[in-house]
C-alpha positions in Angstrom: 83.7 37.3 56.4 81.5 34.4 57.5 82.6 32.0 60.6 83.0 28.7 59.6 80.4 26.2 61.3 81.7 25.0 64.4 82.5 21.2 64.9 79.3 19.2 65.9 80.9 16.7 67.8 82.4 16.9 71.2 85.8 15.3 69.7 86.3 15.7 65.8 88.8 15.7 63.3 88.3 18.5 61.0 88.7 18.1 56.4 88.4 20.2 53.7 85.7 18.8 51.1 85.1 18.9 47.7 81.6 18.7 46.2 81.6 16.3 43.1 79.0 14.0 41.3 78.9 10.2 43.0 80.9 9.2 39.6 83.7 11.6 40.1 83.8 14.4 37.5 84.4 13.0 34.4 86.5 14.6 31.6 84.8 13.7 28.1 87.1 13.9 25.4 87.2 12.4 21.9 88.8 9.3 20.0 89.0 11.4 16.5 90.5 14.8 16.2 88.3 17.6 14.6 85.8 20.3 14.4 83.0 19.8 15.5 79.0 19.8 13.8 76.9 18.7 16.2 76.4 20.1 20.3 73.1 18.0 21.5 73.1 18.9 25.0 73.9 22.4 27.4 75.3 23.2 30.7 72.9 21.4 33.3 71.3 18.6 30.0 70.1 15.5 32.3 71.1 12.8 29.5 70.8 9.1 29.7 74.1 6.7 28.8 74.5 6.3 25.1 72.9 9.3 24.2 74.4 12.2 22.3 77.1 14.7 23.3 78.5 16.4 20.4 79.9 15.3 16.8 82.9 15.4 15.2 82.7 16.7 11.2 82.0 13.3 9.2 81.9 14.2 6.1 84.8 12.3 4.8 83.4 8.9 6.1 80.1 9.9 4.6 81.4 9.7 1.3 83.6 6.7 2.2 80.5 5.0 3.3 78.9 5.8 -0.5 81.6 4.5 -2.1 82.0 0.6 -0.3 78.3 0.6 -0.2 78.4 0.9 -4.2 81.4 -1.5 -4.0 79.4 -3.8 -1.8 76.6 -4.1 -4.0 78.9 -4.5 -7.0 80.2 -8.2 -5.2 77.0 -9.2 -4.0 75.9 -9.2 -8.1 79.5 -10.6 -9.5 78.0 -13.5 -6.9 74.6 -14.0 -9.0 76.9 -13.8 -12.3 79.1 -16.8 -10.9 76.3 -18.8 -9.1 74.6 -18.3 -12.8 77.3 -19.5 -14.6 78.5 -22.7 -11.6 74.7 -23.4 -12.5 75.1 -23.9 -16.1 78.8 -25.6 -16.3 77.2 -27.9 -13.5 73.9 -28.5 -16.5 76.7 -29.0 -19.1 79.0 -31.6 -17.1 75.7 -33.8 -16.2 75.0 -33.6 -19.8 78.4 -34.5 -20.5 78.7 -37.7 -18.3 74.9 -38.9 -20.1 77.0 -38.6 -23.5 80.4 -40.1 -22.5 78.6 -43.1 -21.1 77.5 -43.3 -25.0 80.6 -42.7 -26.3 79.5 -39.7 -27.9 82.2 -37.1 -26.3 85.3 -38.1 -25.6 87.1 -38.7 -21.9 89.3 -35.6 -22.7 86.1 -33.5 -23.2 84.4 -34.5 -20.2 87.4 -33.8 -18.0 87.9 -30.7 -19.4 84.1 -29.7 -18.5 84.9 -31.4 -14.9 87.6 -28.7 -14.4 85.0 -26.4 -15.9 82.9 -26.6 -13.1 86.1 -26.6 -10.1 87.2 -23.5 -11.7 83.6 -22.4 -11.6 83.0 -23.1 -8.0 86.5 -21.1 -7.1 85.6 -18.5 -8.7 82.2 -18.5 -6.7 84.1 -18.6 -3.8 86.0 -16.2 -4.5 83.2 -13.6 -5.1 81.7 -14.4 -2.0 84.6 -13.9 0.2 85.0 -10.5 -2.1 81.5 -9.7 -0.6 82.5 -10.6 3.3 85.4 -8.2 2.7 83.4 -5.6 1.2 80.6 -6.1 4.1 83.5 -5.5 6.8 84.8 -2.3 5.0 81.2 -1.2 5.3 81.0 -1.9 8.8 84.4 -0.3 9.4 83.1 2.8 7.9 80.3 2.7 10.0 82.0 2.2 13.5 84.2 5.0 12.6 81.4 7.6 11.6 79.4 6.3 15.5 83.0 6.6 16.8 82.8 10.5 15.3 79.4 11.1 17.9 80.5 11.3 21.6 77.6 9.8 23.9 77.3 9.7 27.8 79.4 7.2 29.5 76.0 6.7 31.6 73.7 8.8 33.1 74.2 11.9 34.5 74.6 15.5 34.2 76.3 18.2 31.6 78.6 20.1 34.3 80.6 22.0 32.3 81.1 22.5 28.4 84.1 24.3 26.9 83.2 23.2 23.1 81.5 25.4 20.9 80.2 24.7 17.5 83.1 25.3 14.7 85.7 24.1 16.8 88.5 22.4 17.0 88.6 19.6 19.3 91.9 17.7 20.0 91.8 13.9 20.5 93.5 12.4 24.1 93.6 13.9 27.1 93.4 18.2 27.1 94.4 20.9 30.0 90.7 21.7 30.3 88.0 19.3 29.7 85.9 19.4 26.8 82.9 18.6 28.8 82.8 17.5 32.1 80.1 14.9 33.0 78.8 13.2 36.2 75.9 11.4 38.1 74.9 13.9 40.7 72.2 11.8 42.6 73.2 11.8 45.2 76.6 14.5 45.4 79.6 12.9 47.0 82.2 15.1 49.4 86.1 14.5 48.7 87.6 14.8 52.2 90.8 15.7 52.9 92.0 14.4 56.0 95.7 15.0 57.5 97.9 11.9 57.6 98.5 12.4 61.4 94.6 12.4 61.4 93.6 9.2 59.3 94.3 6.5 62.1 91.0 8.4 64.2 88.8 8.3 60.8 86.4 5.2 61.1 83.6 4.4 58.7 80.8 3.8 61.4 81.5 7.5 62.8 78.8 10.0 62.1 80.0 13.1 59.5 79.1 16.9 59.1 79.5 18.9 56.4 78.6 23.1 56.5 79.0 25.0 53.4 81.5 27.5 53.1 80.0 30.9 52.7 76.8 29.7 54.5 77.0 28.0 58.2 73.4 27.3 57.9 73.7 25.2 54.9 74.8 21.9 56.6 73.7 18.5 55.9 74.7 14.9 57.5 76.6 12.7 55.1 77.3 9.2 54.7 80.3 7.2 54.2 81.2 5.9 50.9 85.0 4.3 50.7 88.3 5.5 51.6 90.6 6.1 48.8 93.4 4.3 50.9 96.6 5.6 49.0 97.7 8.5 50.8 98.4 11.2 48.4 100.2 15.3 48.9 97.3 17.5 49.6 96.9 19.7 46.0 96.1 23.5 46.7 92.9 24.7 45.0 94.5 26.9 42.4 93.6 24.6 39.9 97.2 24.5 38.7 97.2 19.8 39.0 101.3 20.5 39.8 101.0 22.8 43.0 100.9 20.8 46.0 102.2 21.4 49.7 103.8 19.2 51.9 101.3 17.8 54.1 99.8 14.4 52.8 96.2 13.4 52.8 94.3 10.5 53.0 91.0 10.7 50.9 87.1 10.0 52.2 84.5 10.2 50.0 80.8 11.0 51.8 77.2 10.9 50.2 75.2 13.7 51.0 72.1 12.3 51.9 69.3 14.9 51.0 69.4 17.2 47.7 67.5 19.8 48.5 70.1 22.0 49.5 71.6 24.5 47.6 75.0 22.6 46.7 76.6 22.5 43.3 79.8 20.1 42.1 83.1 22.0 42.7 82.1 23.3 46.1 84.0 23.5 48.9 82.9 22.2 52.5 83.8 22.1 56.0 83.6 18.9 57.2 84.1 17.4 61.0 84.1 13.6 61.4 83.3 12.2 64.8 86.3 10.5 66.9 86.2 8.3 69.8 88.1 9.8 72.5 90.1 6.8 72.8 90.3 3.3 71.0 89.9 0.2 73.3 92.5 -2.1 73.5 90.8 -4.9 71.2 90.9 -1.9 68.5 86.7 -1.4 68.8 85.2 2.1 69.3 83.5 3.0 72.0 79.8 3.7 72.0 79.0 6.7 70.1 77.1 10.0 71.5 77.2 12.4 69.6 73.8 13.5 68.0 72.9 16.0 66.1 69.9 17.8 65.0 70.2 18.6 61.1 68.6 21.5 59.7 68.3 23.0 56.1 68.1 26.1 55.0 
């Protein structure tokens, strides 16, 4: 069995820590339900946001796709047809009001080409709105096939993937992850710290964390945020129901150098410096205790 490192500090309050990427793990899932034809990237990809995670079977919308693309172009022609033939009537009624100023054609006729040429321009109208339509059914289409390819929320890191080629992947939220995803430059440290503990936990207080398994391995880490709703401590049994009754208020640190041998899910010791007492205005006292870090 290895000792855990001992506290650094001369007064300390004492947390279990998680290792996790500066984003917090992040469970990709899927909008759309099915198997799945593409896998672009492996356990450990670096990938930039937007790019490709994995594909859902799209062969259906392909061929939907085809089919309002034909009907697309179909109502972009029926709009040369009915420009052609606006064009014409429009010839026909200027010819018409030439000859009724002669007396030639009657008043009857020349209305009757006037509402020629309204009908005409409906009908023109008509087709064009017919092509808007059939230009958002194409877009539709297309939305729904990108909405098929999964892509990096932003940059980061493949840390896990549970899908397989020739699977089935369920849409909304699943028991295990898919893939799970995060920016690991710089790794962050969940802290657990004891509710009958948080009041001593100040930001401008140095932090230590040694990794369990290896004293040696320690680092000095940086404070991020608190998460300041006090939640029950969960065991590490990866079951998200078990919890004990002690309640924790959560830390998050930075580690500030990666060339240590540290990996997301990780568990740390880490000791946070306390004043030994708090002055009456609610400062902290001057801090001293230093440390000498040193990797291994």
């Amino acid at each position: 069995m290895v000792d855990p490192g001992a506290p650094p500090f001369r007064s300390s309050v004492a947390g279990a820590g998680i290792v996790e990427a500066n984003t917090e793990n992040i469970a990709i899932g899927t909008l759309v339900a099915g198997v799945v034809s593409e896998v672009y990237v492996v356990v450990g990809s670096d990938v930039k946001a937007g790019e490709p995670l994995f594909k859902i079977e799209d062969r259906d919308l392909q061929a939907q796709l085809v089919t309002r693309q034909t009907a697309l172009r179909v109502a972009r022609a029926n709009v040369k047809v009915e420009k052609a033939q606006l064009n014409d009537l429009r010839n026909q009624l200027t010819r018409a009001i030439l000859l009724s100023r002669k007396e030639v054609i009657s008043i009857d006729d020349l209305d009757r080409r006037r509402y020629a040429v309204e009908t005409a321009e409906a009908k023109l109208a008509f087709a064009r709105a017919e092509v808007a339509a059939a230009q958002a059914q194409v877009k539709e289409t297309e939305i729904n096939l990108d909405r098929r390819i999964v892509r990096a929320p932003y940059n980061g890191k493949v840390l896990q993937s549970k899908i397989h080629l020739g699977e089935f992947a369920p849409a909304g939220i699943t028991q295990t992850p898919l893939m799970l995803f995060g920016n690991t430059k710089p790794l962050n440290v969940r802290v657990d710290v004891d509710e009958n503990d948080a009041w001593r936990v100040h930001p401008e207080t140095p932090a230590f964390a040694f990794l369990r398994g290896n004293r040696e391995i320690k680092t000095a880490l940086q404070f991020v945020r608190f998460e300041p709703y006090v939640i029950p401590k969960k065991s590490l049994t990866g079951d998200s129901t078990e919890r004990v009754d002690t309640r924790v208020l959560q830390v998050i640190y930075s580690i500030e150098t990666d060339a240590l041998p540290i990996f997301p899910g990780q568990q740390m010791d880490v000791f946070i410096e306390t004043p030994d007492h708090i002055t009456p205005s609610g400062t902290l006292p001057q801090s001293g205790g230093e440390i000498q870090e040193t990797h291994s």
